[in-house]
C-alpha positions as CSV (number, residue, x, y, z in Angstrom):
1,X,97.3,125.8,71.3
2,X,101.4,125.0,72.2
3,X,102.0,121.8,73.2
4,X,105.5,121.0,74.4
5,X,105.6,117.0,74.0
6,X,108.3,114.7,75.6
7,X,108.7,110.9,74.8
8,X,110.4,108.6,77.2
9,X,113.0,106.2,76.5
10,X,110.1,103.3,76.1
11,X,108.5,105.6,73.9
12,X,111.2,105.9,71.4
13,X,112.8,102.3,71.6
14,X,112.1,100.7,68.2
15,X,110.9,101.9,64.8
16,X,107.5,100.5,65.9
17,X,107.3,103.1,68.4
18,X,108.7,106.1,66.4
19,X,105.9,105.2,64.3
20,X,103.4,105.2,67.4
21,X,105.4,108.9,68.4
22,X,104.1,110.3,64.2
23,X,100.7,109.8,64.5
24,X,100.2,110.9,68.1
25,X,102.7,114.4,66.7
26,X,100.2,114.2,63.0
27,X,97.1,114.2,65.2
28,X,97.5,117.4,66.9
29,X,98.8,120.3,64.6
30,X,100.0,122.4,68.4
31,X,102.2,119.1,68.8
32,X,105.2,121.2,67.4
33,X,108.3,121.2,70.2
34,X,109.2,117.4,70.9
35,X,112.0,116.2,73.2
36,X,113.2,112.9,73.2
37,X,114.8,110.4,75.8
38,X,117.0,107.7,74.4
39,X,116.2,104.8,73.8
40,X,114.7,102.2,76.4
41,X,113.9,99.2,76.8
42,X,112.0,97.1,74.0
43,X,111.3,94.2,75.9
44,X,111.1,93.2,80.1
45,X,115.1,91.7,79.5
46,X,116.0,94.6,77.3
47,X,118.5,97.2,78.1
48,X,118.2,100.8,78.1
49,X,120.8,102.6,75.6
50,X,122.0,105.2,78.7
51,X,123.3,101.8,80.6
52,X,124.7,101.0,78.0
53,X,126.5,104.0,76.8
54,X,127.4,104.6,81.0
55,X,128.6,101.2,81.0
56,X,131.1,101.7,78.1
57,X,132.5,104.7,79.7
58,X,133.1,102.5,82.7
59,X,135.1,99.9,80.5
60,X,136.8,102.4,78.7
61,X,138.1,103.8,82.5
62,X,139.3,100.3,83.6
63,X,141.5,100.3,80.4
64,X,138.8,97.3,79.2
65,X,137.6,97.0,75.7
66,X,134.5,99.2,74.9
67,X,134.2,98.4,71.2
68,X,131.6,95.6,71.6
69,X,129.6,97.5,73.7
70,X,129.8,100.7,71.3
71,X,128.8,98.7,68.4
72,X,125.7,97.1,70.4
73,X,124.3,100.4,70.6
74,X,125.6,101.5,66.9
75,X,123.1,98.5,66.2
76,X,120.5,99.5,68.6
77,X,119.9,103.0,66.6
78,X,121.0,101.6,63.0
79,X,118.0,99.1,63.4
80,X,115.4,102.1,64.5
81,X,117.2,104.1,61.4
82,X,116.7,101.1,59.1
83,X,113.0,100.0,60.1
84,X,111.8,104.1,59.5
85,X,113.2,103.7,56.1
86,X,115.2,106.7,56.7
87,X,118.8,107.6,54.7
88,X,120.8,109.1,57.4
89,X,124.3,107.7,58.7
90,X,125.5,108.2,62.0
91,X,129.0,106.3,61.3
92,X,130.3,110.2,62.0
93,X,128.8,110.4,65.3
94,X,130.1,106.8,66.2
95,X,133.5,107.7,65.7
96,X,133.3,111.2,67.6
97,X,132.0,108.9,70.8
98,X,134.9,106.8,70.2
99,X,137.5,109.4,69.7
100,X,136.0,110.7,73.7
101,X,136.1,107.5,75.3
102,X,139.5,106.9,74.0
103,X,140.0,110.2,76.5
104,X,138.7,108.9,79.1
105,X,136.7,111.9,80.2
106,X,133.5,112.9,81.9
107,X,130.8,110.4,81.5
108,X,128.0,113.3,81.5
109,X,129.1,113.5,77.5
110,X,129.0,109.8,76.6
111,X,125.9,109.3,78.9
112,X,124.0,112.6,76.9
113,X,124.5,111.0,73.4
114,X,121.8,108.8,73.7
115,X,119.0,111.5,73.8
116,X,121.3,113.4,71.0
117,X,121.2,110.6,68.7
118,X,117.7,109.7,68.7
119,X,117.3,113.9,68.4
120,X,118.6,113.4,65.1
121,X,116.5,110.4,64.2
122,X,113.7,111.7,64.9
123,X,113.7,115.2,63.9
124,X,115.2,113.6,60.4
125,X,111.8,111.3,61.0
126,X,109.1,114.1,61.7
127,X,110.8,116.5,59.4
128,X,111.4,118.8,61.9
129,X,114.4,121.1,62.6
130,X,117.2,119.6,65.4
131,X,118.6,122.0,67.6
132,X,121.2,121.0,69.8
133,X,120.2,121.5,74.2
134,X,124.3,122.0,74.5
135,X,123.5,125.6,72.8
136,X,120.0,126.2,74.9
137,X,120.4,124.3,78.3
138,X,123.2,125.7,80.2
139,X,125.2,125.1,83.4
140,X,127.6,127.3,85.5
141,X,130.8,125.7,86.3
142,X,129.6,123.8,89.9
143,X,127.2,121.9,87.3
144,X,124.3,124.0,88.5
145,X,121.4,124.9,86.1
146,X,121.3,128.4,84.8
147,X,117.6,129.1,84.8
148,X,117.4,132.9,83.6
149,X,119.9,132.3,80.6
150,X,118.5,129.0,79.5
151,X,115.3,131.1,79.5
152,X,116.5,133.2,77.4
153,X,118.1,131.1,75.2
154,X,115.3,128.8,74.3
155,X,113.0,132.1,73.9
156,X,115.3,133.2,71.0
157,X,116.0,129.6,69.4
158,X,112.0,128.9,69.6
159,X,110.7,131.8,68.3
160,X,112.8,131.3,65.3
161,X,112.0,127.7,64.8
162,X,107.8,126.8,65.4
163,X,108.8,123.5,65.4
164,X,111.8,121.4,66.9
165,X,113.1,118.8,68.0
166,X,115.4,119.0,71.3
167,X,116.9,116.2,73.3
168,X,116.4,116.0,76.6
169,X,118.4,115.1,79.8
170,X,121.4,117.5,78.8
171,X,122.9,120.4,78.8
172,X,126.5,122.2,78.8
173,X,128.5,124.8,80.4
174,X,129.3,128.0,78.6
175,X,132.5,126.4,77.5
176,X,130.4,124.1,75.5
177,X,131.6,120.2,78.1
178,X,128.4,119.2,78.2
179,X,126.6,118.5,81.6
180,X,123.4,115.9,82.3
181,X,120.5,116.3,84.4
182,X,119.7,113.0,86.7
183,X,118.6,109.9,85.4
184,X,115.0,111.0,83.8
185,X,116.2,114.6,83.2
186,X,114.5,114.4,79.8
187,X,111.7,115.4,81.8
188,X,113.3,118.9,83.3
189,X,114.2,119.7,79.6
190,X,110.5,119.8,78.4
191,X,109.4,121.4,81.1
192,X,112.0,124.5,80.8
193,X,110.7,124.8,76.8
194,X,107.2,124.8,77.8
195,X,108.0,128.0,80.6
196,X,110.5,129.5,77.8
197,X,107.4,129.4,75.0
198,X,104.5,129.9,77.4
199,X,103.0,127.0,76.7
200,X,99.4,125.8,77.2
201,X,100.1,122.3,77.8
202,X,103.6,120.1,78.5
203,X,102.7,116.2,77.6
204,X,104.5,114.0,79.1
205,X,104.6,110.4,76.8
206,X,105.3,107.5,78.5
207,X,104.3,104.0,79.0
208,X,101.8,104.3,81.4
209,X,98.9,106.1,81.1
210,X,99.4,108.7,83.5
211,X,100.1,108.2,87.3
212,X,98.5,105.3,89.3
213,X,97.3,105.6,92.8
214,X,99.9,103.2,93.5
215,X,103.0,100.7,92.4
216,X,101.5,98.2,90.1
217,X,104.0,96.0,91.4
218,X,102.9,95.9,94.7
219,X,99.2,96.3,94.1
220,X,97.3,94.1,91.3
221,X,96.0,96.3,88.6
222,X,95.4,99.8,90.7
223,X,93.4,102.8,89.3
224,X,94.6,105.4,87.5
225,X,94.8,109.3,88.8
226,X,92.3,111.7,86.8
227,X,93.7,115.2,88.2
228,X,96.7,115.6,90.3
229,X,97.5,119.0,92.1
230,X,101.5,119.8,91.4
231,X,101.6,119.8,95.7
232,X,100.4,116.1,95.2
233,X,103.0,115.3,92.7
234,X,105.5,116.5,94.6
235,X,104.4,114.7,98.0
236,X,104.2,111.2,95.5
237,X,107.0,111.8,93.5
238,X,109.8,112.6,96.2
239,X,108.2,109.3,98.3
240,X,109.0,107.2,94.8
241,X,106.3,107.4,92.5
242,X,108.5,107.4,89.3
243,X,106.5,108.4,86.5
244,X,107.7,112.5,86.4
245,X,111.0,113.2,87.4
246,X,110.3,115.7,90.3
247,X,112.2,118.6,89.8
248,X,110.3,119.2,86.4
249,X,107.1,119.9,88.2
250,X,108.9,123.9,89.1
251,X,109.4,125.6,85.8
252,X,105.8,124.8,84.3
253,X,104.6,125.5,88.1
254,X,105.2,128.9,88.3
255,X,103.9,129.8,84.5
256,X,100.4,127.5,85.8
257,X,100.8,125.6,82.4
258,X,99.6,122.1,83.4
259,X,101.3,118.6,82.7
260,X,99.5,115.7,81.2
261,X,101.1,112.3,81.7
262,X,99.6,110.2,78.4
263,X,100.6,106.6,76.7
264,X,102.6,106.4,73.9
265,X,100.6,102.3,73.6
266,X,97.3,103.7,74.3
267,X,97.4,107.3,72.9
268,X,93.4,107.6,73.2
269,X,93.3,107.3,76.8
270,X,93.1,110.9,78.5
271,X,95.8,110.0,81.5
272,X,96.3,111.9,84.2
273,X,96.2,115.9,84.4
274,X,98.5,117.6,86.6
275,X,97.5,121.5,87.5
276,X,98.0,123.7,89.9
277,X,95.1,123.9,92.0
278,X,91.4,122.4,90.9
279,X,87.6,122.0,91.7
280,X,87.5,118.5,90.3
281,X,86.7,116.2,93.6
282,X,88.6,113.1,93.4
283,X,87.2,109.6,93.1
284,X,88.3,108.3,96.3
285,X,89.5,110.2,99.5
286,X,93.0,109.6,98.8
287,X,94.8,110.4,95.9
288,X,98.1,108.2,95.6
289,X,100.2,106.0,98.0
290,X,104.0,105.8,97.5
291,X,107.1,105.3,100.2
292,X,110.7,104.0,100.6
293,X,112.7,101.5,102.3
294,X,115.6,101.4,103.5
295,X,115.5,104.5,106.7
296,X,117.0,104.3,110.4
297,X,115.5,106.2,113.1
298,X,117.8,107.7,115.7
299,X,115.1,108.7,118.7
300,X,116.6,110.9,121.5
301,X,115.1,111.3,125.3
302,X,115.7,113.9,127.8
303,X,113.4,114.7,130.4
304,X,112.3,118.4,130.4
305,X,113.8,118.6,126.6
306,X,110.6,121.0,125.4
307,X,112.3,123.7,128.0
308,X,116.1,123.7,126.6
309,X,115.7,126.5,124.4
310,X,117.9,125.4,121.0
311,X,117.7,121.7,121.4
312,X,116.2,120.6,118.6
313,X,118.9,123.1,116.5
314,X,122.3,121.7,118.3
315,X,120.9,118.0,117.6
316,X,120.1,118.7,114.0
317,X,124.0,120.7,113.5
318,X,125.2,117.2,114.3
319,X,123.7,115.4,111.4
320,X,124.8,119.0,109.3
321,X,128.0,118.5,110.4
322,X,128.4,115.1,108.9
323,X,126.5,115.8,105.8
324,X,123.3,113.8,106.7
325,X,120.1,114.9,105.2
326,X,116.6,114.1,107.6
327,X,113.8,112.9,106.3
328,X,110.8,113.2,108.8
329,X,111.2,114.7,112.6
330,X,108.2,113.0,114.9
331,X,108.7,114.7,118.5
332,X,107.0,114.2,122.1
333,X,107.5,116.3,125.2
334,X,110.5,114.3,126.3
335,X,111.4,112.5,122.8
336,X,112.6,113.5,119.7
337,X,112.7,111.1,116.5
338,X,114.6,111.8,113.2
339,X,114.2,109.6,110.6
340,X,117.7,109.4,107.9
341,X,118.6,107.2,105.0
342,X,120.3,104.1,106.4
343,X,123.2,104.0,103.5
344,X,124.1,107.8,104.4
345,X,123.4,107.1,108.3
346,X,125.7,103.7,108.5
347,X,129.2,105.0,107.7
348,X,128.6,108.2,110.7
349,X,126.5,106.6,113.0
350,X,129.3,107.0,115.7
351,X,130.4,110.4,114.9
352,X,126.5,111.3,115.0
353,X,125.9,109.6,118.4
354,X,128.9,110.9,120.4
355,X,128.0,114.6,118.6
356,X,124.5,114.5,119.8
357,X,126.2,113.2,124.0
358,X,128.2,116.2,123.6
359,X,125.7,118.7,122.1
360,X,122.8,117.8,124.1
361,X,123.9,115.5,127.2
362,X,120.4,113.4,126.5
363,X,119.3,110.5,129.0
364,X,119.1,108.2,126.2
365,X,119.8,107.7,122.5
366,X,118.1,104.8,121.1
367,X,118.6,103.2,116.8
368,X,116.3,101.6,114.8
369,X,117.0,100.4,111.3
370,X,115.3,98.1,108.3
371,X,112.4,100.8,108.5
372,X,110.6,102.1,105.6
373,X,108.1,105.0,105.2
374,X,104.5,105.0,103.4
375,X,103.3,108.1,102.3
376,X,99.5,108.6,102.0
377,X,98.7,112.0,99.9
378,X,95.5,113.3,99.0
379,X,93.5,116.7,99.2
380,X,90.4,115.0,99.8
381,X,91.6,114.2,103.1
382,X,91.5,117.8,104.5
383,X,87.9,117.5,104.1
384,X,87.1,113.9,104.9
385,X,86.6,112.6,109.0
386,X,88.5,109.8,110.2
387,X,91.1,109.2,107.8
388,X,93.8,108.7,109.9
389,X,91.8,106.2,112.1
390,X,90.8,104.4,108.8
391,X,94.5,104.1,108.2
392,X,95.3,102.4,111.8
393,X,92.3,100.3,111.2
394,X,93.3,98.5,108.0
395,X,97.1,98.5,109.4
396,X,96.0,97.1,112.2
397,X,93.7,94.3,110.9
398,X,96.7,93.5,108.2
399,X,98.9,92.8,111.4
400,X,101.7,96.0,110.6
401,X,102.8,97.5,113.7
402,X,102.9,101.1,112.8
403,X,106.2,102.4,114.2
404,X,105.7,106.3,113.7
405,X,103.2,108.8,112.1
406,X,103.8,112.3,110.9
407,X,100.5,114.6,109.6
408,X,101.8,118.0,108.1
409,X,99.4,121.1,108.9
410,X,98.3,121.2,105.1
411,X,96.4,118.0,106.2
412,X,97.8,116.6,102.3
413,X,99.9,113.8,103.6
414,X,100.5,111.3,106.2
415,X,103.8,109.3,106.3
416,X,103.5,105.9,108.2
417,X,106.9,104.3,109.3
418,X,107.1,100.6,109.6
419,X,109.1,97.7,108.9
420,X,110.8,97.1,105.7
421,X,109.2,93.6,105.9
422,X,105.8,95.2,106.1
423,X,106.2,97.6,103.7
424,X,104.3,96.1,101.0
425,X,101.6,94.3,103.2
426,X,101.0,98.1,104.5
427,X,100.9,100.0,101.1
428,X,98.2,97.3,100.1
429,X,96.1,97.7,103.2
430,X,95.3,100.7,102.5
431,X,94.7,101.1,99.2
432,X,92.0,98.1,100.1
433,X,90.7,100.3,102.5
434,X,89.9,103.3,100.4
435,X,90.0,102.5,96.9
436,X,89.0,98.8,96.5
437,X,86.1,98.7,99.4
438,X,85.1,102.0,97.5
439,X,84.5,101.0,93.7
C-alpha cells in the first residue's frame, strides 16, 4: 500500500515531535513519500517559524534590522538539529536567506524556506532522499499552478526515488523564483504526490485527531467525525473548519484516493476518513457545523421583480464590476438578498448602491452588517424529517433571531445568517440539539 504522509507545522516543531513523526513513518513500511510544513508552534505563546520568516522580510522592506529575527529562527531549527543528535549544518542556508533579504525581494522565497529547511532535517532524520518542490511543483508566470506538468514531474522524480522527502507549501516558476501556495499549502503539495503516484491513501498528520463536528473553541469538548464525504469537506472547510486546507480535497478527488486526517500526539487513534462517496451512516443526523463572521447583506425590493427578465444578472454585474465576490443569494417574489464580505463590501458600498439605482431602478435598497453565517452540513439530513424545524427550534429557545436561511437542492447544507453577537450562542444550539441530546 502507498501512503503519501504530510506533517503539519505542530507536527514537526521540536525534536520531541520529529521523534513522534519516526515511529508513526517506522510503523508502516507504505509510509514512504512525507512532506513537511515548517515548524509551528511548541507551546499556546509560541510562534510559528513562517511568521517569523514573513516578519523578517517585512523588516528587511522597512530598511529595519532583520538579523535578530533571522537568528531566532537559526535557533529554532539548530535546537530541532541538536536534540535528533543529527550532524548537519545549515550555516550555508542561513547566509543564502540573508544574502535575499539583503534584496529585498519577493516574500514567497523567504516565506517557503521554512518547509525547505525542515525538508532537509528531516529527510537527513528518516534517511530518506530530499528532493527539492522548486524542481516538481511548478507555476506559470500569473503565479497559477500548472497541474499537467507538475504531474508529470513528480511521476518522473517518484518513480525514481520510492521514498522522499518533499516540502510542502511551495513551488516555482519555470525560471526557477519560487512561488507559495496559501497559508496551509503544505496540504495542496501532498495531495498532488498522492494523484502523481496513484496513491491508496494521503494522511494528513496534525494535531487533532481528525475533523470535529465543530470549533472546540466554541463548543466544550465536541465529537470527533468518523467518515466525511469530500462534498462535506468542502461545504465545512470553505465555511472555516481549518483542519484541511480546501483546495487539496481536488487532486486526490478525482483519482478517488481518500484522505485520513490522524494525530501526530495520539497516533493510535483512527481519525477521521475522508472519501468520496460511502455507506457508512453517520452517528448523528448532522455531520459538522462551521460559519464566518464578519458579512453585510444588501437586500433589494421591486414589486413585480420575478417578471424583469435579466434582473437578477444586471444586479449581480454591479458587484462584478467592482470586484465583489457573493456569498449566498436568498430571494422572494419581490426581494432579493446577497450576502458579501463586509471588509470587501465597505470601501464600494456607494459605487454598488448607486450601480444597482441605475441598473435596476428598485423601490428600495436596504444594508445590514455585523452578520455572520452558520453552516449546518450533513448527508444524513437528505434522509432525516424535520431538520430544518429542529434547527428553528433550538435557535429559537436559545433566543437567536435567525436573519436568513438558504437550503441548496443537494439537501447537504443549510446556512443560517444571524448576528455576529449570536454567532456562538447559535453554533452551540445546535450542536446541543443534535449531537449532545443524542449520545
Amino acid at each position: 500500500m502507498i501512503k503519501v504522509v504530510k506533517f503539519g507545522g505542530t507536527s514537526l516543531a521540536s525534536a520531541k515531535q520529529f521523534e513522534k513523526v519516526l515511529k508513526i513513518i517506522q510503523k508502516d513500511e507504505g509510509r514512504t513519500l512525507v512532506v513537511p510544513s515548517a515548524p509551528g508552534r511548541r507551546t499556546p505563546n509560541d510562534r510559528k517559524v513562517t511568521d517569523m520568516l514573513y516578519n523578517c522580510h517585512a523588516l528587511a522592506l522597512s530598511g529595519q534590522g532583520f538579523a535578530e529575527e533571522l537568528s531566532n529562527i537559526k535557533s529554532r531549527f539548530d535546537d530541532i538539529i541538536s536534540g535528533l543528535g543529527l550532524h548537519l549544518s545549515l550555516d550555508e542556508e542561513f547566509e543564502k536567506i540573508k544574502n535575499k533579504l539583503d534584496e529585498c525581494g519577493d516574500s514567497d522565497y523567504t516565506a517557503s524556506r521554512g518547509e525547505y529547511l525542515n525538508g532537509l532535517i528531516l529527510a537527513a532524520y528518516l534517511e530518506f532522499p530530499f528532493l527539492d518542490a522548486k524542481d516538481l511543483v511548478i507555476f506559470n508566470d500569473n503565479k497559477e499552478l500548472e497541474v499537467d506538468e507538475t504531474n508529470h514531474r513528480l511521476k518522473e522524480a517518484l518513480r525514481r526515488n520510492q521514498k522522499a522527502v518533499i516540502p510542502g507549501f511551495y513551488g516555482a516558476k519555470r525560471n526557477g523564483e519560487i512561488v507559495t501556495f496559501s497559508r496551509g499549502g503544505s496540504d495542496i503539495t501532498g495531495s498532488l504526490i498522492a494523484k502523481a503516484v496513484n496513491a491508496d491513501m494521503y494522511e494528513n498528520w496534525t494535531d487533532v485527531s481528525g475533523f470535529l463536528i465543530a470549533d472546540p473553541a466554541v463548543v466544550n469538548n465536541p465529537k470527533s467525525i468518523d467518515v466525511l464525504t469530500y462534498r462535506e469537506l468542502r461545504e465545512l472547510s470553505y465555511m472555516g473548519a481549518g483542519v484541511l486546507h480546501e483546495a487539496s480535497i481536488f487532486p486526490v478527488r478525482k483519482e478517488g484516493i481518500p484522505i485520513n486526517i490522524r494525530n501526530t500526539n495520539s497516533p493510535d487513534d483512527k481519525g477521521t476518513l475522508i472519501v468520496e462517496s460511502t455507506c457508512r451512516q453517520p452517528r448523528f443526523t448532522i455531520t459538522g457545523i462551521a460559519g464566518k463572521r464578519d458579512f453585510a447583506s444588501i437586500t433589494i425590493e421591486k414589486a413585480m421583480m420575478n417578471s424583469e427578465i435579466g434582473f437578477c444578472k444586471r444586479v449581480l454585474e454591479v458587484f462584478e464590476d467592482n470586484h465583489i465576490s457573493i456569498e449566498h443569494m436568498p430571494s422572494g417574489i419581490d426581494t432579493m438578498t446577497i450576502f458579501v464580505h463586509k471588509d470587501e463590501f465597505e470601501e464600494n458600498e456607494q459605487k454598488v448602491i448607486a450601480g444597482i439605482h441605475r441598473a435596476v431602478s428598485p423601490d428600495m435598497v436596504e444594508l445590514e452588517s455585523d452578520l455572520a453565517l452558520v453552516a449546518v452540513v450533513g448527508r444524513g439530513m437528505k434522509s432525516t424529517r424535520g431538520t430544518s424545524g429542529r434547527i428553528f427550534s433550538a435557535l429559537a429557545h436559545a433566543n437567536v433571531n435567525v436573519k436568513m436561511i438558504d437550503q441548496g437542492s443537494s439537501e447537504l447544507n443549510i446556512i443560517i445568517g444571524v448576528r455576529n453577537n449570536d454567532f456562538e450562542t447559535a453554533i452551540r444550539a445546535i450542536y446541543d440539539i443534535f449531537v449532545s441530546t443524542q449520545i
